[in-house]
N, CA, C and O atoms as a MOPAC input file, in Angstrom:
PM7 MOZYME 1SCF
protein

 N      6.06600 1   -37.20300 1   -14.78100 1
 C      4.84500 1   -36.43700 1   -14.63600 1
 C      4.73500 1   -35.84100 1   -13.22700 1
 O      4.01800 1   -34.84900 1   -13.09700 1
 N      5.24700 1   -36.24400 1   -12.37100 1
 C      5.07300 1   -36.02800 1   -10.60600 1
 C      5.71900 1   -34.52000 1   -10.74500 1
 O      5.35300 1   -33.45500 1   -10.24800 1
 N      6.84200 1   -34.84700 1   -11.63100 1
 C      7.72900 1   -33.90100 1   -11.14400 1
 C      7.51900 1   -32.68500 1   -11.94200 1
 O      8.11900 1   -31.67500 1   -11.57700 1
 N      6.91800 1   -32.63800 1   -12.75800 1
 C      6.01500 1   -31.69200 1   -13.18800 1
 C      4.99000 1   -31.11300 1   -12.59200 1
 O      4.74900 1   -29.90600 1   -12.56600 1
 N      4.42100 1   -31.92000 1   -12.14200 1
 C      3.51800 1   -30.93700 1   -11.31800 1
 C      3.79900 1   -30.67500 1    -9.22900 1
 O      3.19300 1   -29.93700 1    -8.45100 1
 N      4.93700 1   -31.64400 1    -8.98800 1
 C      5.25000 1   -30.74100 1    -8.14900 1
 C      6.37100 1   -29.47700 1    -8.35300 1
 O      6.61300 1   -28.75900 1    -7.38200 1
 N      7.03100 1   -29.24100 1    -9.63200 1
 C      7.54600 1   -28.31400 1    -9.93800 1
 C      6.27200 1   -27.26200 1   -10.24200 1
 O      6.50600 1   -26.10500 1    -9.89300 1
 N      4.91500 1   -27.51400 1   -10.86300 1
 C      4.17800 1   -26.48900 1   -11.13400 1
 C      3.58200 1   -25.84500 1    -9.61500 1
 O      3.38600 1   -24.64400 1    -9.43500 1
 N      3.38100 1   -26.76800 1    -8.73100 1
 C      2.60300 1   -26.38200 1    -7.58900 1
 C      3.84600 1   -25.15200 1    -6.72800 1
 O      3.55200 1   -24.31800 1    -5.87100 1
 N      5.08400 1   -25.40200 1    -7.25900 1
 C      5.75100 1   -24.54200 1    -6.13500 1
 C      6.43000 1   -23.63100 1    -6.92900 1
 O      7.21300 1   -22.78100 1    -6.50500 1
 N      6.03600 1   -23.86900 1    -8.40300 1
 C      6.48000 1   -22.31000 1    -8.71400 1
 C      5.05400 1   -21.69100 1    -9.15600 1
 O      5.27500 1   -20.56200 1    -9.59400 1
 N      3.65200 1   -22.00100 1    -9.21000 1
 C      2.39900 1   -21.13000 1    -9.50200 1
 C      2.67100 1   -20.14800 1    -8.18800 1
 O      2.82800 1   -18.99800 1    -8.59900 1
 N      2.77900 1   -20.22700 1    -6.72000 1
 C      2.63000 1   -18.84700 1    -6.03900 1
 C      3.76100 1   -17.79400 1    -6.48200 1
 O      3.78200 1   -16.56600 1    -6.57000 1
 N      4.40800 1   -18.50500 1    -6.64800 1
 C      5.53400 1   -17.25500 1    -7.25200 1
 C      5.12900 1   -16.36100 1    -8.62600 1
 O      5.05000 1   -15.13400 1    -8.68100 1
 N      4.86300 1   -17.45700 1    -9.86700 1
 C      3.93000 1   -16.57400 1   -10.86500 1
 C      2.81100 1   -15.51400 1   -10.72600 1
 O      2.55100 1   -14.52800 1   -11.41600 1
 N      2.11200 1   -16.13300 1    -9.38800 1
 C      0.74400 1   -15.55200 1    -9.19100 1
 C      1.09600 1   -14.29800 1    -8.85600 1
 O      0.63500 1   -13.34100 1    -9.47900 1
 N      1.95500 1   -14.14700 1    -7.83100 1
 C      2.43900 1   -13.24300 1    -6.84800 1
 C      3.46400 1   -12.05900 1    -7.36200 1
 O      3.93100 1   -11.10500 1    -6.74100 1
 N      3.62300 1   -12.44100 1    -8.61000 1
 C      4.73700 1   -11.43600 1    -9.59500 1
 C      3.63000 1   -10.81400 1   -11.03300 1
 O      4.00700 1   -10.11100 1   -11.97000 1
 N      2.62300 1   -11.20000 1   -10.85600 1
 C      1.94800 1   -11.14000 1   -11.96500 1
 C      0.87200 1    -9.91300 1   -11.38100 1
 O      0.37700 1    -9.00000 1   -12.04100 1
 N      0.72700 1   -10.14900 1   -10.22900 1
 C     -0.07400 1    -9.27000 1    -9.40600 1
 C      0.53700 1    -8.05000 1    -8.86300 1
 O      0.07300 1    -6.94000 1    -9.12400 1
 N      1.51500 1    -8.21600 1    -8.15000 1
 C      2.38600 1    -7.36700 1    -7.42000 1
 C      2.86000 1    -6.32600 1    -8.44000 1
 O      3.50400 1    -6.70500 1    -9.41900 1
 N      2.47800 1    -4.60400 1    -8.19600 1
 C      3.38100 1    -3.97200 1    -9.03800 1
 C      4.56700 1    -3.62700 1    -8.49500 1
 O      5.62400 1    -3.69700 1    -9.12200 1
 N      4.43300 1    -3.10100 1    -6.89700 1
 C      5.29700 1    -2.51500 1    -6.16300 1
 C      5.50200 1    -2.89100 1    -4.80500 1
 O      4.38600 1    -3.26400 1    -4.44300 1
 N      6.27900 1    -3.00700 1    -3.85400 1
 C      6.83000 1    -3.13200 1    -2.59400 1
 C      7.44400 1    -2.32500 1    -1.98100 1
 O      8.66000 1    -2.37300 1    -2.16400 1
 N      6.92500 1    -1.25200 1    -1.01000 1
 C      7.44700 1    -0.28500 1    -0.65800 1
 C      7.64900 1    -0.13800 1     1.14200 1
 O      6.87700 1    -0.58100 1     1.99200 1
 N      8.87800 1     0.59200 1     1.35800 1
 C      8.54300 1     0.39400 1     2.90500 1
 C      8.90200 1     1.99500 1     3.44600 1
 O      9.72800 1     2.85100 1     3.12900 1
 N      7.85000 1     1.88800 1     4.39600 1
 C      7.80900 1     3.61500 1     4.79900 1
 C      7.55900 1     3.52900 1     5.97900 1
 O      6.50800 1     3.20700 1     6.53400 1
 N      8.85700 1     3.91900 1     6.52700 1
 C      9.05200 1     3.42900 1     8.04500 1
 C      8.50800 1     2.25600 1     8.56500 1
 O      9.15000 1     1.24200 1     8.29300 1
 N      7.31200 1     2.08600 1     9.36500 1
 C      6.70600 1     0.79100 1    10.07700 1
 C      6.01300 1     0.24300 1     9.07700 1
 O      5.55800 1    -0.88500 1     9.26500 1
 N      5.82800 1     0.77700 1     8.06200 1
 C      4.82900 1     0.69600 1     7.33400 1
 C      5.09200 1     0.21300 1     5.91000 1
 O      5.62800 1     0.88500 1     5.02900 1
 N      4.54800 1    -1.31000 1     5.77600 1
 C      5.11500 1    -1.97100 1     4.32400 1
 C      3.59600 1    -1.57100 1     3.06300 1
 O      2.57500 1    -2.24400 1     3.20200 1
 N      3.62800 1    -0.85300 1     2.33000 1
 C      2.80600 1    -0.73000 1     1.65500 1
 C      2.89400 1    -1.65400 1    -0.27200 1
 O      3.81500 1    -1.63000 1    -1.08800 1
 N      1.59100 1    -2.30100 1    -0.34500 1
 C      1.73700 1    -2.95800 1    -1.48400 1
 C      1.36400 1    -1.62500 1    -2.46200 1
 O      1.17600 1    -0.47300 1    -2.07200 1
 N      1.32000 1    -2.08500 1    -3.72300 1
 C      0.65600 1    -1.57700 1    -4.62400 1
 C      0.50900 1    -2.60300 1    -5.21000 1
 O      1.52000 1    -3.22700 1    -5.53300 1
 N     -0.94900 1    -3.17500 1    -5.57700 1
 C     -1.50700 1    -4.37200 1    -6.78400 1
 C     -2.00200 1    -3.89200 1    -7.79300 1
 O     -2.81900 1    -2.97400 1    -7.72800 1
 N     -1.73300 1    -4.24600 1    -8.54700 1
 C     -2.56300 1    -4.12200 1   -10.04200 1
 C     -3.60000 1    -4.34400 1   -10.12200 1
 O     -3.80200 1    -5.55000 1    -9.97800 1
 N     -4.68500 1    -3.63400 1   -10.33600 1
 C     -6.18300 1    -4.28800 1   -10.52300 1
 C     -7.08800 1    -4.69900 1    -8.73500 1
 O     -8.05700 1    -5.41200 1    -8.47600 1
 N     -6.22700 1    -3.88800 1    -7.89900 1
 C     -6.71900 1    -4.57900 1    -6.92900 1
 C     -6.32500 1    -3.38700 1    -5.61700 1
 O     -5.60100 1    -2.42700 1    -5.88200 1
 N     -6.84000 1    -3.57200 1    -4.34400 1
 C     -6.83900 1    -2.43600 1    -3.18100 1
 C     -5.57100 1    -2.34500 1    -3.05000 1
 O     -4.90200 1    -3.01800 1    -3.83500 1
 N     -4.85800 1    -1.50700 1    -2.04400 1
 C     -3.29800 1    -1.51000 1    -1.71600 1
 C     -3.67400 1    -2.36200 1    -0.57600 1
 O     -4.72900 1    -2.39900 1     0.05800 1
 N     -2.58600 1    -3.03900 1    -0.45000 1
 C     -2.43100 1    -3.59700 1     1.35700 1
 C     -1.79700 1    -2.75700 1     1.99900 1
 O     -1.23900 1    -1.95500 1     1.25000 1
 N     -1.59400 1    -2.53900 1     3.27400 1
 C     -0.94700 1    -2.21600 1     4.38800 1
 C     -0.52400 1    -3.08700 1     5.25200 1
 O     -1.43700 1    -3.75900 1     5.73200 1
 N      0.81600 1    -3.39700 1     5.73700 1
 C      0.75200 1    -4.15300 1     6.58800 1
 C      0.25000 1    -5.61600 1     6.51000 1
 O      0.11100 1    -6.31800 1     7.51100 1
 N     -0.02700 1    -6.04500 1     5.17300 1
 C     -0.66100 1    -7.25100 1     5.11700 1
 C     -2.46000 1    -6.89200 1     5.14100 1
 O     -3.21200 1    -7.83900 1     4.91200 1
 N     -3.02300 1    -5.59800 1     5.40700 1
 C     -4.36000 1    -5.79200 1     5.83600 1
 C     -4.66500 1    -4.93500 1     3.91000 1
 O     -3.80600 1    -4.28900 1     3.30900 1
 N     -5.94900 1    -5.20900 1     3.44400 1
 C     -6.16800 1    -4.17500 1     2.21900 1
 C     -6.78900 1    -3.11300 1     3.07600 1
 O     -7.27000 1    -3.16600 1     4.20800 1
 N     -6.63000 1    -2.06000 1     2.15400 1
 C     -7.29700 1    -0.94800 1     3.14400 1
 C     -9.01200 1    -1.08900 1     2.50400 1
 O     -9.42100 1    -1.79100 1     1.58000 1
 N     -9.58700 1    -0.35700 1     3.18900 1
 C    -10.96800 1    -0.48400 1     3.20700 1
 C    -11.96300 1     0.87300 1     1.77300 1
 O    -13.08500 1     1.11200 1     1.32500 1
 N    -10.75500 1     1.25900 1     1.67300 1
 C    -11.56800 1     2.51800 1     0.63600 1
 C    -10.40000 1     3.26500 1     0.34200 1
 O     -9.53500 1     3.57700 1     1.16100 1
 N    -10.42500 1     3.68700 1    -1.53500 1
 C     -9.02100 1     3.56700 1    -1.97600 1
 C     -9.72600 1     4.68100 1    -3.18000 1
 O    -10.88300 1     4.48300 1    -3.55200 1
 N     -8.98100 1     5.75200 1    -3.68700 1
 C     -9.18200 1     7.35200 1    -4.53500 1
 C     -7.61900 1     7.53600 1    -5.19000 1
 O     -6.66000 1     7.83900 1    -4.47900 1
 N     -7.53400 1     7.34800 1    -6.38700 1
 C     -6.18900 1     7.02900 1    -7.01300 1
 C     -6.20800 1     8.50700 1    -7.77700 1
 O     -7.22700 1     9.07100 1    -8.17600 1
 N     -5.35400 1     8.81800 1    -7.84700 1
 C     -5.52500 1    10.67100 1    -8.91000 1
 C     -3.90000 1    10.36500 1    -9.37300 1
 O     -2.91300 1     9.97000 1    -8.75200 1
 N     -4.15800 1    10.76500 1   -10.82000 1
 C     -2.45300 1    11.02400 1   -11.32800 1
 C     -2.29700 1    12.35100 1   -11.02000 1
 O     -3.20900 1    13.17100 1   -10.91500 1
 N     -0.68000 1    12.62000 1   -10.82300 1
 C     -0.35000 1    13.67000 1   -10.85900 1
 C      0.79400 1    14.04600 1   -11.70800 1
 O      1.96400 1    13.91000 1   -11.34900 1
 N      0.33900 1    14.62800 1   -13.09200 1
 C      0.94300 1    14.86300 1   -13.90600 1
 C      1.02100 1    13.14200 1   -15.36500 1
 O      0.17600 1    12.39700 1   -15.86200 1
 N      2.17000 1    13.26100 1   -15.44300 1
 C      2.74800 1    12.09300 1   -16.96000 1
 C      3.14200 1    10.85400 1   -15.94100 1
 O      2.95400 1     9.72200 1   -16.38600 1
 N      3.65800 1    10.98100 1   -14.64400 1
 C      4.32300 1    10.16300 1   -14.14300 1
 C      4.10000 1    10.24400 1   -12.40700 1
 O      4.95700 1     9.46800 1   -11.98300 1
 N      3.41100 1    10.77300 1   -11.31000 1
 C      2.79600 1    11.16700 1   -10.67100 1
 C      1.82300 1    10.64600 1   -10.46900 1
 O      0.99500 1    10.49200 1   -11.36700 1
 N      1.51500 1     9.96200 1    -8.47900 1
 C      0.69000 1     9.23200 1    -8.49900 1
 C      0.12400 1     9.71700 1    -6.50800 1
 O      0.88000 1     9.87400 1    -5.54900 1
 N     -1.01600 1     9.79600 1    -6.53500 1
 C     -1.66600 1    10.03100 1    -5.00600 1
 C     -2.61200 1     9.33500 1    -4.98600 1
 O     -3.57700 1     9.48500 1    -5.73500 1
 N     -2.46800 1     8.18100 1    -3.86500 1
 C     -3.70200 1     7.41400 1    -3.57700 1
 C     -4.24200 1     8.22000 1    -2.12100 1
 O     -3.35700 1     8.87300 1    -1.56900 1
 N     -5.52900 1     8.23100 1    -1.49500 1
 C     -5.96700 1     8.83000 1    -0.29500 1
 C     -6.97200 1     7.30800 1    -0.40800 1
 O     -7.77700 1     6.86100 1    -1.22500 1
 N     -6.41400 1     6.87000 1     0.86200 1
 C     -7.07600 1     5.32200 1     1.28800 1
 C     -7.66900 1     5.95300 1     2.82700 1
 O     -7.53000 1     7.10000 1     3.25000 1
 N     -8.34400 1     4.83000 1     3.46500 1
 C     -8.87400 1     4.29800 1     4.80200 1
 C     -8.74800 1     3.14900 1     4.98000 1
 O     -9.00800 1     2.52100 1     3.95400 1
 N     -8.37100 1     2.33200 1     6.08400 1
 C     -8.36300 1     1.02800 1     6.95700 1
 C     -8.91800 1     1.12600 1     8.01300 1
 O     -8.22500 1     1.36900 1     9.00100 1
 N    -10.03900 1     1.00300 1     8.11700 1
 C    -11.73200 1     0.43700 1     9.26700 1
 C    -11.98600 1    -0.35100 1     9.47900 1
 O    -12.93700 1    -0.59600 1     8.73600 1
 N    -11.74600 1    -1.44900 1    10.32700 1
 C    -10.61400 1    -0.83000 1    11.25700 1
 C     -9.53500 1    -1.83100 1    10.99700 1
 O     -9.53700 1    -2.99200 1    10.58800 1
 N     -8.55300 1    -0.93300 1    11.39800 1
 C     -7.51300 1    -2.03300 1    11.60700 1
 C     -7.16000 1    -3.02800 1    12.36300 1
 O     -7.78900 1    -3.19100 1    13.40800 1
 N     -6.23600 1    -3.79500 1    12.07400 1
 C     -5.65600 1    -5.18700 1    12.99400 1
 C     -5.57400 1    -4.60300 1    14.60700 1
 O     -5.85900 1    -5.30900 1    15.57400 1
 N     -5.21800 1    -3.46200 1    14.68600 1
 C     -5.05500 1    -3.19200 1    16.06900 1
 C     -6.75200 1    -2.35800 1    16.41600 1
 O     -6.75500 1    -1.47400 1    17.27200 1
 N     -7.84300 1    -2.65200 1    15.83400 1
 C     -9.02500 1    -1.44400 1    16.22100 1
 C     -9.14000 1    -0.49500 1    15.89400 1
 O    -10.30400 1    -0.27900 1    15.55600 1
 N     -8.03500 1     0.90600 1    15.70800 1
 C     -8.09600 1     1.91500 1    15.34900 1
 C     -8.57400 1     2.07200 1    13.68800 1
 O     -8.44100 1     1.23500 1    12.79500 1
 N     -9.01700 1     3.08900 1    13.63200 1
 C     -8.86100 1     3.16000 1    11.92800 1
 C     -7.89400 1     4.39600 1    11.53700 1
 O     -7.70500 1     5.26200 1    12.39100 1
 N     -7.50900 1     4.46300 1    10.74300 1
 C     -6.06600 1     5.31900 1     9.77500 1
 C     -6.87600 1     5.49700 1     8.86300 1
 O     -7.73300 1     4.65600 1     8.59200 1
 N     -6.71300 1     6.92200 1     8.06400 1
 C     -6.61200 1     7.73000 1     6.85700 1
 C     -5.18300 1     7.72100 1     6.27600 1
 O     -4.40200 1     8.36000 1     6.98100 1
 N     -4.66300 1     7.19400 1     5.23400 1
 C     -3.90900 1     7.49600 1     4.59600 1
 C     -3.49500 1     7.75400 1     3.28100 1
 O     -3.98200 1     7.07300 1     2.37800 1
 N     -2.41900 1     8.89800 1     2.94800 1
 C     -2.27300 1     9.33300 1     1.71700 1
 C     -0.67300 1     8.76100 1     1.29900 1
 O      0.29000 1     8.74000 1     2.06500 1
 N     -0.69100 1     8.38000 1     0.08400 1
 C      0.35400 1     8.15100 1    -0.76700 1
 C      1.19400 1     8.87100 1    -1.74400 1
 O      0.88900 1     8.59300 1    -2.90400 1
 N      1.87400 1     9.46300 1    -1.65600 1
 C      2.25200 1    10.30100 1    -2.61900 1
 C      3.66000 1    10.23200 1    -3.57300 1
 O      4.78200 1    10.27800 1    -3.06800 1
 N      3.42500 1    10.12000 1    -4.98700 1
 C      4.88400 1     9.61900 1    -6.03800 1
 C      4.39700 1    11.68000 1    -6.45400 1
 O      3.40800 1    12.35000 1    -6.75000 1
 N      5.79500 1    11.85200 1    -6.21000 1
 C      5.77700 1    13.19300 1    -7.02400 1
 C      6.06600 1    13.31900 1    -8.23800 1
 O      7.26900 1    13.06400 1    -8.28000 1
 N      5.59700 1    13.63500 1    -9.61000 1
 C      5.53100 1    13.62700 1   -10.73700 1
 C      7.04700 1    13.56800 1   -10.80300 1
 O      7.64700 1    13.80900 1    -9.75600 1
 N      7.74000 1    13.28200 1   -11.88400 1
 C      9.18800 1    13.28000 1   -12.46200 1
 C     10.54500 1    13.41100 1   -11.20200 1
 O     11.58900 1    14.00000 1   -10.92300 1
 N      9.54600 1    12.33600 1   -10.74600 1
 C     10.89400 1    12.12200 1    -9.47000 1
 C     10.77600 1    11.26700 1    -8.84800 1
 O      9.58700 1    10.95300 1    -8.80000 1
 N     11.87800 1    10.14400 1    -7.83300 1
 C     11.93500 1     9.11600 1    -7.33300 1
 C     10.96800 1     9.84900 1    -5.59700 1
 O     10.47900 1     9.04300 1    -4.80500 1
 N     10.91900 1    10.78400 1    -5.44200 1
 C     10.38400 1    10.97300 1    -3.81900 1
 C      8.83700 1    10.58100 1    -3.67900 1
 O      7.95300 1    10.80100 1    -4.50600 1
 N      8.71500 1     9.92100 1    -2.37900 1
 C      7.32000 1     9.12400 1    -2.06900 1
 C      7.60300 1     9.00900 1    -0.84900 1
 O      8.67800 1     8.72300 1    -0.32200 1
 N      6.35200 1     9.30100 1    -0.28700 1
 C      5.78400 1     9.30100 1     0.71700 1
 C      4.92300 1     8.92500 1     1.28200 1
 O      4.02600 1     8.78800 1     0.45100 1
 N      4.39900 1     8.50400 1     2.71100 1
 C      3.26700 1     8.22000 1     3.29400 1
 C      2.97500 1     8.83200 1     4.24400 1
 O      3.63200 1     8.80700 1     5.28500 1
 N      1.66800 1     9.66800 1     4.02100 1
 C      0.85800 1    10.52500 1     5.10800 1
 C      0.26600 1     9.71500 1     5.99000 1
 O     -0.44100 1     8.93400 1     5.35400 1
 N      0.18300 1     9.45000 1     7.48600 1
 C     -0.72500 1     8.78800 1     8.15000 1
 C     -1.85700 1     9.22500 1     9.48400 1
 O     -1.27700 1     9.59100 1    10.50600 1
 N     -2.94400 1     9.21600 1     9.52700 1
 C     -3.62200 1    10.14900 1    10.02200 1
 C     -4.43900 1     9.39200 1    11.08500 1
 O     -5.59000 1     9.17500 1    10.70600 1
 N     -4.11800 1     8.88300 1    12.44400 1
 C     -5.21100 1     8.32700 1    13.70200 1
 C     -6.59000 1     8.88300 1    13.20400 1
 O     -6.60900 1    10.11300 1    13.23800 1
 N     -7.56800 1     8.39900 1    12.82200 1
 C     -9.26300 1     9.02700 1    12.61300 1
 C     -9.87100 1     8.90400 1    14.29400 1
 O    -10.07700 1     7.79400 1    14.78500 1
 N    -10.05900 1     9.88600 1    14.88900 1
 C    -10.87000 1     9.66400 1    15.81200 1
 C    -12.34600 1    10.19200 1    15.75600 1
 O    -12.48800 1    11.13900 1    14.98300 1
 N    -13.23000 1     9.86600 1    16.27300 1
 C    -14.32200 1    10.21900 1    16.62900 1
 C    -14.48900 1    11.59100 1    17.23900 1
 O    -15.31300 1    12.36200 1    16.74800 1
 N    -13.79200 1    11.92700 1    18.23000 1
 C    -14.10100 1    13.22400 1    19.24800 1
 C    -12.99100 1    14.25600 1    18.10800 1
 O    -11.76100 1    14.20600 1    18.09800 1
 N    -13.90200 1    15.16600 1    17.20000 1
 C    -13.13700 1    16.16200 1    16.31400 1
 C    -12.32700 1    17.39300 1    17.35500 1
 O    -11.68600 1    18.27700 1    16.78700 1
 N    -12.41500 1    17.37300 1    18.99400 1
 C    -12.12600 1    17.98200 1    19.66900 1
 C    -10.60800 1    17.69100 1    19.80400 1
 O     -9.91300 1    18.67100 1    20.07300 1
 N    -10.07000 1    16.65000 1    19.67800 1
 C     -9.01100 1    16.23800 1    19.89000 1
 C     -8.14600 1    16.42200 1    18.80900 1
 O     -8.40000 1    16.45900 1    17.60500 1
 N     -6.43500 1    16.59900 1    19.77900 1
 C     -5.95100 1    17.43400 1    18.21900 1
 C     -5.44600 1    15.96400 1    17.58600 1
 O     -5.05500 1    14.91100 1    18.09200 1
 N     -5.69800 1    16.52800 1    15.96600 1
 C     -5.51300 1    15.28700 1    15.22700 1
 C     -3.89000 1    14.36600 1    14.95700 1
 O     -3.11900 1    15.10500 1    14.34500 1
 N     -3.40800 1    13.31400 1    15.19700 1
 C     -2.39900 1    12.60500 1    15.23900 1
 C     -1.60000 1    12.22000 1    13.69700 1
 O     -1.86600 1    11.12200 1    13.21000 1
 N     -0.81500 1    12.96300 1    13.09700 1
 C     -0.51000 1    13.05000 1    11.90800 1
 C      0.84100 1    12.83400 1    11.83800 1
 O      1.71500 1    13.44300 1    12.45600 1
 N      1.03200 1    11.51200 1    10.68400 1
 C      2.39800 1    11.43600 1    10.73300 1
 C      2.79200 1    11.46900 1     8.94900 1
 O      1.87700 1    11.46900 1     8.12500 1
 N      4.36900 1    11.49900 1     8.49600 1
 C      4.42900 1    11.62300 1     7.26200 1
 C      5.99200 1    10.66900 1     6.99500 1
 O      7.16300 1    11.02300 1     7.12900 1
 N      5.63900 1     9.90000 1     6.74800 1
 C      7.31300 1     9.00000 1     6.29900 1
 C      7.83200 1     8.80200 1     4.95100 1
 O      7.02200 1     8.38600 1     4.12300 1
 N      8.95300 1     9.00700 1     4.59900 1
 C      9.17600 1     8.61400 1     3.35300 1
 C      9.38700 1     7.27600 1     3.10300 1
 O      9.62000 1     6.38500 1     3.91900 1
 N      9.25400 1     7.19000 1     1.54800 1
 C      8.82000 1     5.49900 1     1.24300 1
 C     10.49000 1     5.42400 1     0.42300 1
 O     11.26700 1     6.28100 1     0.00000 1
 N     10.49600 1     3.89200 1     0.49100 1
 C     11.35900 1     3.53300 1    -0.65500 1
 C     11.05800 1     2.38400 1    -1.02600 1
 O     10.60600 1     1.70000 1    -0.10800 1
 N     11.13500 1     1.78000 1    -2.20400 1
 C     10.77100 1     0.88700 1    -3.35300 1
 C     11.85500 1    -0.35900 1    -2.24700 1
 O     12.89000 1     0.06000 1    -1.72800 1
 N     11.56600 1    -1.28400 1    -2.12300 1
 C     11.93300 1    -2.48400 1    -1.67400 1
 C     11.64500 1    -3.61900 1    -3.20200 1
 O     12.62100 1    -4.34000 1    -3.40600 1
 N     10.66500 1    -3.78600 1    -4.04700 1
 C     10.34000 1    -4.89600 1    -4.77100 1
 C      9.63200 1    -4.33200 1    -5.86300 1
 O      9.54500 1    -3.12900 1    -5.61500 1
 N      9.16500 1    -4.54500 1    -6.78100 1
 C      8.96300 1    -4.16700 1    -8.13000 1
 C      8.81700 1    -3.39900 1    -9.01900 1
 O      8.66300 1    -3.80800 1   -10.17000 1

């Protein structure tokens, strides 16, 4: 019986964590989740506000925010699966306050690391 349930205790995070997880992606510095039923993470952090749009049969754009982040700043970012094709990307955008300042925009491509 022990060994039953220390076999259950150390394989439930693994179930949990495969049951949840759709995708694992890494785009440049930047490890992005995709969960099922749930916010994207970044970096380990969820982002704070999340707008999912298909694009097309197979085509996917999320436009998130993280307010603030682990480091203070907050980021705008966009996700992009281009309909009937493996290319994906991540838009990333510094949000500042002073609209005077020119805006800090970056764009990396992603690749599938996990599910």
């Amino acid at each position: 019986m022990k060994k039953w349930i220390s076999l259950l205790i150390i394989l439930f995070p693994c179930i949990s964590f495969s049951a949840h997880s759709e995708k694992i992606l890494q785009c440049s510095g930047y490890r992005v989740e995709l969960i099922v039923g749930s916010k994207v993470k970044i970096n380990g952090e969820f982002v704070t506000s999340q707008k999912n749009t298909l694009l097309g049969n197979s085509g996917l754009r999320i436009d998130m925010a993280l307010m603030p982040a682990s480091d203070g700043n907050n980021y705008g970012f966009e996700y992009v699966h281009r309909p009937d094709s493996e290319i994906r990307f991540l838009n990333v955008q510094l949000l500042q306050a002073n609209m005077d300042i020119p805006p800090i925009i970056g764009s990396f491509p992603c690749k599938k690391i996990s599910g």
